[in-house]
C-alpha positions in Angstrom: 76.0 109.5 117.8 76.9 112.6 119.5 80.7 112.5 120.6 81.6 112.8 124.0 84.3 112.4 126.8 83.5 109.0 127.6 83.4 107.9 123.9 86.8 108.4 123.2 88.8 105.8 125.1 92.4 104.3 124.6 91.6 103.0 121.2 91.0 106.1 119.4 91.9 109.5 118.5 89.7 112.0 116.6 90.4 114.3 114.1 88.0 117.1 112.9 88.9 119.1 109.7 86.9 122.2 108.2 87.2 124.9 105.9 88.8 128.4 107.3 86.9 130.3 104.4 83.6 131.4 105.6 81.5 134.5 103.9 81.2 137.4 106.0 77.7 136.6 107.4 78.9 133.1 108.6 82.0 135.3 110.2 79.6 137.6 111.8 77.8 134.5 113.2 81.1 132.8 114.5 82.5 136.0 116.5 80.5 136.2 119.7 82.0 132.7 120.4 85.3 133.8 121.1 86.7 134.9 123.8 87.3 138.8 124.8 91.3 138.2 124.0 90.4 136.4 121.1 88.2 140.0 119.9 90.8 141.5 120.5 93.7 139.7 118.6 90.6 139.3 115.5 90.5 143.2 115.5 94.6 143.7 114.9 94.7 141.7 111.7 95.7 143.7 108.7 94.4 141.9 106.1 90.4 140.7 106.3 91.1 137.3 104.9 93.6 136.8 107.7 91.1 137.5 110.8 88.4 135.8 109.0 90.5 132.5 109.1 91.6 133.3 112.6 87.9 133.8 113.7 86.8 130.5 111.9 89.6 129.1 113.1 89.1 129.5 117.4 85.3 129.5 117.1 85.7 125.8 115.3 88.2 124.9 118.0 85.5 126.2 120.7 82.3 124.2 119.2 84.4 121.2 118.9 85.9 121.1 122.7 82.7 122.4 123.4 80.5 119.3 121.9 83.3 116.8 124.3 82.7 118.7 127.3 79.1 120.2 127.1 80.1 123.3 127.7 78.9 126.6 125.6 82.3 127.5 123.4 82.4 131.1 124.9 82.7 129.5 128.6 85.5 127.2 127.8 88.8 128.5 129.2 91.7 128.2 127.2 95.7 128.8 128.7 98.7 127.2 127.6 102.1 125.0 129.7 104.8 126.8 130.0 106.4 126.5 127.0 103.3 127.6 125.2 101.1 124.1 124.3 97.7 125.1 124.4 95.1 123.3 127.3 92.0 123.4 128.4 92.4 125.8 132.1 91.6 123.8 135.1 91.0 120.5 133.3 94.9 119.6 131.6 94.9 115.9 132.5 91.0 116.0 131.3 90.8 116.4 127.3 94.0 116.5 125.3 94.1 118.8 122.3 95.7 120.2 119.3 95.3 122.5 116.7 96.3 123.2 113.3 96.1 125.7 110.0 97.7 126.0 107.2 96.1 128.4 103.8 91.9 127.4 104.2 92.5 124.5 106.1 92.1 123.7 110.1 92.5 120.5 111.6 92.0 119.2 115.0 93.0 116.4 117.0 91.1 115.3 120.6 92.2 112.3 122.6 91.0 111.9 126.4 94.0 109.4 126.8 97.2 110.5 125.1 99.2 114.2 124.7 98.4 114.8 121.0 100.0 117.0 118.2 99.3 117.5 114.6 100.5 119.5 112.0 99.0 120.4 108.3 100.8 122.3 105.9 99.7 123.6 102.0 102.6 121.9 100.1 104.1 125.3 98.2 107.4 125.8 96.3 110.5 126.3 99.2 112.2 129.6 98.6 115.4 128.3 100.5 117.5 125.1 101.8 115.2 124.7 105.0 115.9 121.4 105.8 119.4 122.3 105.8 118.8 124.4 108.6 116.6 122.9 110.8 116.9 118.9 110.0 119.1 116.3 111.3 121.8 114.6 108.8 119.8 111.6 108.9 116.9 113.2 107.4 119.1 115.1 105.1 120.7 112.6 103.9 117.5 110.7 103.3 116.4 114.0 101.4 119.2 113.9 99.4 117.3 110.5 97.4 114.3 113.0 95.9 114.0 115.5 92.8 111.5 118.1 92.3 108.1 117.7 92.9 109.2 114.1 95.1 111.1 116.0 97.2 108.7 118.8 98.2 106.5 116.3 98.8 109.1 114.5 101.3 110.3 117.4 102.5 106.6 118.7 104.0 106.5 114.7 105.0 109.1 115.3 107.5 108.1 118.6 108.1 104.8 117.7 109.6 106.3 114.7 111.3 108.6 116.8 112.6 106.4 119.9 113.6 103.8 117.4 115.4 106.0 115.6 117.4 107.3 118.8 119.1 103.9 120.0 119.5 102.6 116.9 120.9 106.1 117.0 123.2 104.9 119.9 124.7 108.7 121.0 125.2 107.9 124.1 122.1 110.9 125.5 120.8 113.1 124.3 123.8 113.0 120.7 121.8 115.5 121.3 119.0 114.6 120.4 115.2 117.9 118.5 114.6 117.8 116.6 118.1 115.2 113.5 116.5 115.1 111.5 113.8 111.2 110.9 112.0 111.4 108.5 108.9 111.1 110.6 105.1 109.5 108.0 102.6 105.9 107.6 102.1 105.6 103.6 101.5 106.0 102.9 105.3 104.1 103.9 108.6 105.7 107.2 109.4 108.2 106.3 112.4 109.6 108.8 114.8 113.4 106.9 115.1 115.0 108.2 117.6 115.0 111.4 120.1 118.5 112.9 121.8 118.3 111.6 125.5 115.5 109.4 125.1 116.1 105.7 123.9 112.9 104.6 124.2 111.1 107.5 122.8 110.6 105.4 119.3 108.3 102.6 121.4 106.4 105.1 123.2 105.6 107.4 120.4 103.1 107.2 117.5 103.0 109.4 114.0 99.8 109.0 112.0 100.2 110.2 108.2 96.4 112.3 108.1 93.9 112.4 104.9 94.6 115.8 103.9 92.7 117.4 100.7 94.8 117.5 97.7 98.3 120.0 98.0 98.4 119.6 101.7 100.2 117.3 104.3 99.5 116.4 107.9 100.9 114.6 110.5 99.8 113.5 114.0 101.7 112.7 117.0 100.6 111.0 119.8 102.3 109.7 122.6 100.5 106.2 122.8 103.1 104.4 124.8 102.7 101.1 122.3 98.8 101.3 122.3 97.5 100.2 119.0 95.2 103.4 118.3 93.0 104.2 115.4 92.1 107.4 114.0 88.1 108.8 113.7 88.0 111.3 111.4 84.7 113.4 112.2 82.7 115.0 109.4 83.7 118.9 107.8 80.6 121.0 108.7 81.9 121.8 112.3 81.0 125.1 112.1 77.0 123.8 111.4 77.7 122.6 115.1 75.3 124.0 117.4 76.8 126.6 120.2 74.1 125.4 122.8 74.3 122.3 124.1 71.1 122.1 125.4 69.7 120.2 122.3 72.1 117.1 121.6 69.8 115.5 118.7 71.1 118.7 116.7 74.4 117.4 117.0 75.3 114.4 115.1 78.6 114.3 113.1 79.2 110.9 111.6 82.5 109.2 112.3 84.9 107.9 109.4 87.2 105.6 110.9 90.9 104.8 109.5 92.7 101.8 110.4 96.2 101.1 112.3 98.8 103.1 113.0 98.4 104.5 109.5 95.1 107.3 108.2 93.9 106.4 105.4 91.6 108.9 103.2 88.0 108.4 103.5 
């Protein structure tokens, strides 16, 4: 069952995960499938370990929108709105999109139906009172309950939910932290509660807790307008994916599929 545009559908969003480590010989493989500004911004990294993540990184993003729209990953055009959310050039309204990577870890959402965001983040020890910062009270406040290793844990919670919404927004940093409220705790479907301007922005939106390996968390936001949508999680070997797609047969990821409004780890 080879994915494609017309697969998707109202019902379901998909999320592809893989591993940003890759030796150098699978690097060397990966490369040619960027694009020339993508070469470029590979070749200014400092460190190796950072372009070799960056490179696994866009050419997984490329084989993926690639395998929707049967396209070779090289040929697919990338550009972004104008506040800086990435699209597909000359297809927007065509196949929604988001990427993100945090430490080895890339994930991916694709929906033909809704704007889409998602955010993954290793959990690590916080060097300073972030959420003071950038939070509303409300989340603060509902902070304020955990100790320790329960409240980094809540914290990256409402990070991600936080972090996915504005990317699925679309608005980038023009959408203040601290003007909507996403729920903290982890015993309930993750809720966004309100938005500044907007009183119906907590009917129309969706946020999907993701299965994340162990010491990260993810979010995805989706603006599903009350659907009832399910998430397909898609297997991990996306860089196996084949570049042509002149031999579908090659191609066969197998879907795991969560239920509700909530992921659940497969």
């Amino acid at each position: 069952m080879r994915p494609s545009l017309d697969r998707i559908g109202p019902n379901f969003i998909d999320i592809w995960r893989w591993n940003l480590d890759q030796d150098e010989r699978e690097i060397d493989r990966l490369f040619p499938l960027l694009s020339g500004e993508e070469r470029a911004r590979a070749s200014r990294f400092v460190y190796p370990e950072h372009r070799q993540r960056f490179i696994a990184g866009r050419a997984g993003l490329r084989l993926v929108l690639g395998h929707y729209l049967h396209l070779p990953p090289h040929r697919i055009g990338l550009a972004c709105n104008v506040f800086g959310k990435p699209r597909i050039a000359g297809a927007s309204e065509l196949l929604q999109f988001n990427l993100s990577h945090s430490a080895d870890v890339a994930m991916l959402a694709i929906s033909d139906h809704y704007p889409v965001g998602i955010d993954v983040e290793a959990i690590k020890p916080l060097k300073e009172d972030i959420a003071g910062h950038f939070f509303s009270k409300r989340e603060c406040d509902a902070l304020a309950a955990f100790d320790g290793d329960d409240y980094m844990r809540a914290f990256y919670r409402c990070w991600t939910r936080k972090e996915a919404f504005v990317k699925a927004h679309g608005a980038g940093l023009s959408l203040p932290l601290a003007s909507f409220d996403v729920t903290v705790d982890a015993t309930s479907r993750p809720k966004l509660e309100s938005l500044d301007g907007d009183h119906d922005a907590p009917l129309n939106w969706s946020l999907f807790d993701l299965a994340t390996p162990p010491g990260f968390a993810g979010t995805l936001a989706a603006l599903t307008l009350g659907n009832a949508v399910h998430l397909r999680y898609w297997n991990d070997d996306v860089l196996a994916l084949k570049a042509s797609v002149a031999h579908p047969a090659h191609n066969d990821p197998r879907p795991r599929q969560s239920g509700g409004n909530r992921a659940s780890p497969a």
